[in-house]
DRENDO-1510 file (C-alpha; in Angstrom, 1 decimal, always signed):
<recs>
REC; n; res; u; v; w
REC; 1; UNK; +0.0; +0.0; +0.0 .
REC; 2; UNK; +1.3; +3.4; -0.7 .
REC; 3; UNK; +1.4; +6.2; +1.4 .
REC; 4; UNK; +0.6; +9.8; +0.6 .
REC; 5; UNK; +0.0; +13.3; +2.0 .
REC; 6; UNK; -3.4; +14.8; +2.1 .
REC; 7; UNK; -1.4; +17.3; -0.6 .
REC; 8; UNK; +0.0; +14.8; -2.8 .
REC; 9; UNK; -3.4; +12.8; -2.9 .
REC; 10; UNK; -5.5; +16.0; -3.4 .
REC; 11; UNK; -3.2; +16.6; -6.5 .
REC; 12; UNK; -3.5; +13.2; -8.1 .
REC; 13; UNK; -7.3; +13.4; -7.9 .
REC; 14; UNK; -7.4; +16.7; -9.4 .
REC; 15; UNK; -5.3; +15.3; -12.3 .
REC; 16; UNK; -7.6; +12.3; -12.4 .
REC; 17; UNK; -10.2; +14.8; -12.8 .
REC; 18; UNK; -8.7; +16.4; -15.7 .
REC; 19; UNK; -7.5; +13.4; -16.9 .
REC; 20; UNK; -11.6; +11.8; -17.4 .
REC; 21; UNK; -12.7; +15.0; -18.8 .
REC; 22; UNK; -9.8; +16.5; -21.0 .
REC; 23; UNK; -8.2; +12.6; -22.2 .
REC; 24; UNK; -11.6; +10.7; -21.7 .
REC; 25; UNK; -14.2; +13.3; -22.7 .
REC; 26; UNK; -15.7; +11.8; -19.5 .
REC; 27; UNK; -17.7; +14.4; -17.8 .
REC; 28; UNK; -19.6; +12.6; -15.6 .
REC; 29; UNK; -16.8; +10.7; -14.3 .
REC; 30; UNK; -14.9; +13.6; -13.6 .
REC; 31; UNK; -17.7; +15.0; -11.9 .
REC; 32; UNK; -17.9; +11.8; -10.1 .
REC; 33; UNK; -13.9; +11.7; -9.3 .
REC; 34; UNK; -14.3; +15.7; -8.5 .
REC; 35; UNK; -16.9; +14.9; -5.6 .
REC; 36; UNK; -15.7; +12.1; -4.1 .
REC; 37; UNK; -14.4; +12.5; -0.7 .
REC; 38; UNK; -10.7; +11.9; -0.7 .
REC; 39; UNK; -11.3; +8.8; +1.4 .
REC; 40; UNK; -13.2; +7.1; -1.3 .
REC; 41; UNK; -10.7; +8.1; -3.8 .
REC; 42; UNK; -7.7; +6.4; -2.1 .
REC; 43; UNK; -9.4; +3.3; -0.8 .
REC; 44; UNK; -10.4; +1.3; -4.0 .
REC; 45; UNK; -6.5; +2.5; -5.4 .
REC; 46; UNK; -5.0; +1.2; -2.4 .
REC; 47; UNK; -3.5; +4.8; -0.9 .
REC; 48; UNK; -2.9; +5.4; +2.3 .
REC; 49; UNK; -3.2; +8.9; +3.6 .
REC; 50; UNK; -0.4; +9.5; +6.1 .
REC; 51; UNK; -2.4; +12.4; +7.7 .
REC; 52; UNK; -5.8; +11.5; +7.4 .
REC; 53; UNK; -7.0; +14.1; +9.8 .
REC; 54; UNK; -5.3; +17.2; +7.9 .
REC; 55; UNK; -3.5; +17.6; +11.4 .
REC; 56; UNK; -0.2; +19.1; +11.6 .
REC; 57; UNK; +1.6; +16.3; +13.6 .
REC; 58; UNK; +4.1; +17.2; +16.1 .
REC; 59; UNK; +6.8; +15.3; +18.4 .
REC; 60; UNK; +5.7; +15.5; +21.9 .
REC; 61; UNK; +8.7; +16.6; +24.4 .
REC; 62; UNK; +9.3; +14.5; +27.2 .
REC; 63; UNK; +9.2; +15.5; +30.6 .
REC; 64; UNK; +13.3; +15.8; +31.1 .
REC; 65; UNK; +13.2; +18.1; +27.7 .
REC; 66; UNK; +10.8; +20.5; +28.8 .
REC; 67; UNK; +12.2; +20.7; +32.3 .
REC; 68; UNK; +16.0; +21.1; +30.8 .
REC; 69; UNK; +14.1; +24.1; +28.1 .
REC; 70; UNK; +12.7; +25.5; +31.6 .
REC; 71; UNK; +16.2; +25.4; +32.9 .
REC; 72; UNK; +17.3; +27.0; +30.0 .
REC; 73; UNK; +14.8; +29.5; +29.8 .
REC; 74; UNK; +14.7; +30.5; +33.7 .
REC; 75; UNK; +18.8; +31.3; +33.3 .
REC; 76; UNK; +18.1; +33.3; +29.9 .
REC; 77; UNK; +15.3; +35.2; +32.5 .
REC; 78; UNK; +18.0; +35.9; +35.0 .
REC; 79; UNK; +20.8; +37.2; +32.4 .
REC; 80; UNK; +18.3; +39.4; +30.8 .
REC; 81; UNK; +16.6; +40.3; +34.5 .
REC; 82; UNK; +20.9; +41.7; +35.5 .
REC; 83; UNK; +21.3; +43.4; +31.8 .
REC; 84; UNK; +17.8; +45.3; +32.5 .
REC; 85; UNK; +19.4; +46.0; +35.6 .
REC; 86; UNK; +22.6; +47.4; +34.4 .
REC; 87; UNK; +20.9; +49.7; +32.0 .
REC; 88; UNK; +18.6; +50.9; +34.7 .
REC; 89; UNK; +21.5; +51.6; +36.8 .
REC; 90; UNK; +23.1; +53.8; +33.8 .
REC; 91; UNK; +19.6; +55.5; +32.8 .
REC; 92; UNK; +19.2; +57.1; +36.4 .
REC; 93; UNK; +22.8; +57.7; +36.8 .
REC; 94; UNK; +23.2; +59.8; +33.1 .
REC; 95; UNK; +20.0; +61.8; +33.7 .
REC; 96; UNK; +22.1; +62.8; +36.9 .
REC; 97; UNK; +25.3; +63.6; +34.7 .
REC; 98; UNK; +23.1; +65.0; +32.5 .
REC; 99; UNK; +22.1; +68.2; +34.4 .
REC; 100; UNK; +25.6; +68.2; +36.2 .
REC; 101; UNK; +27.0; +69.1; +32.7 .
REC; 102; UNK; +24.5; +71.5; +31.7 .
REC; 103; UNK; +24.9; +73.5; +34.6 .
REC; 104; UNK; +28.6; +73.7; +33.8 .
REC; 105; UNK; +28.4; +74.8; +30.5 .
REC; 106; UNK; +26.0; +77.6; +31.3 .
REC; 107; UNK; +28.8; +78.8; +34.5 .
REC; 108; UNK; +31.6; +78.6; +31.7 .
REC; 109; UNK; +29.7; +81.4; +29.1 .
</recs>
């Protein structure tokens, strides 16, 4: 039994489809083909969809890869937590400078 996508199996009917009316001169078998689920298409051609469900399938994590992504992301948290910090700590200290410098300009004219 072969094994296609929902994609690759919704292309080969459409070209079936074509195929009966454009090749054939067929129309009501292409109407036929055209309407029939895509279930019913692959089972009497012995196709298996791989996705029947048109689900996008993902890998579950297991349980030591999420805790070692927590890990990962709770020390990411703190690096970003001490930069924020850092840049607080030079904010409030240049607004300081800031009007420091001002003031000495003005003294200087």
């Amino acid at each position: 039994m072969k094994s296609l996508s929902r994609q690759e199996l919704e292309g080969r009917k459409a070209q079936a489809v074509r195929f009966a009316r454009d090749v054939l001169g067929d129309d009501n078998r292409a109407h036929d083909i055209e309407h029939e689920s895509l279930d019913d298409y692959a089972e009497p051609r012995h196709i298996k969809l791989e996705n029947p469900k048109g689900r996008i399938s993902m890998a579950v994590p297991t349980r030591s890869e999420l805790l070692e992504r927590i890990q990962e992301l709770e020390s990411e948290n703190e690096d970003l937590q001490s930069k924020l910090d850092e840049n607080g700590d030079l904010v409030s200290g240049d607004g300081e400078g800031e009007e420091e410098e001002e003031d000495d300009d003005r003294g200087e004219e």
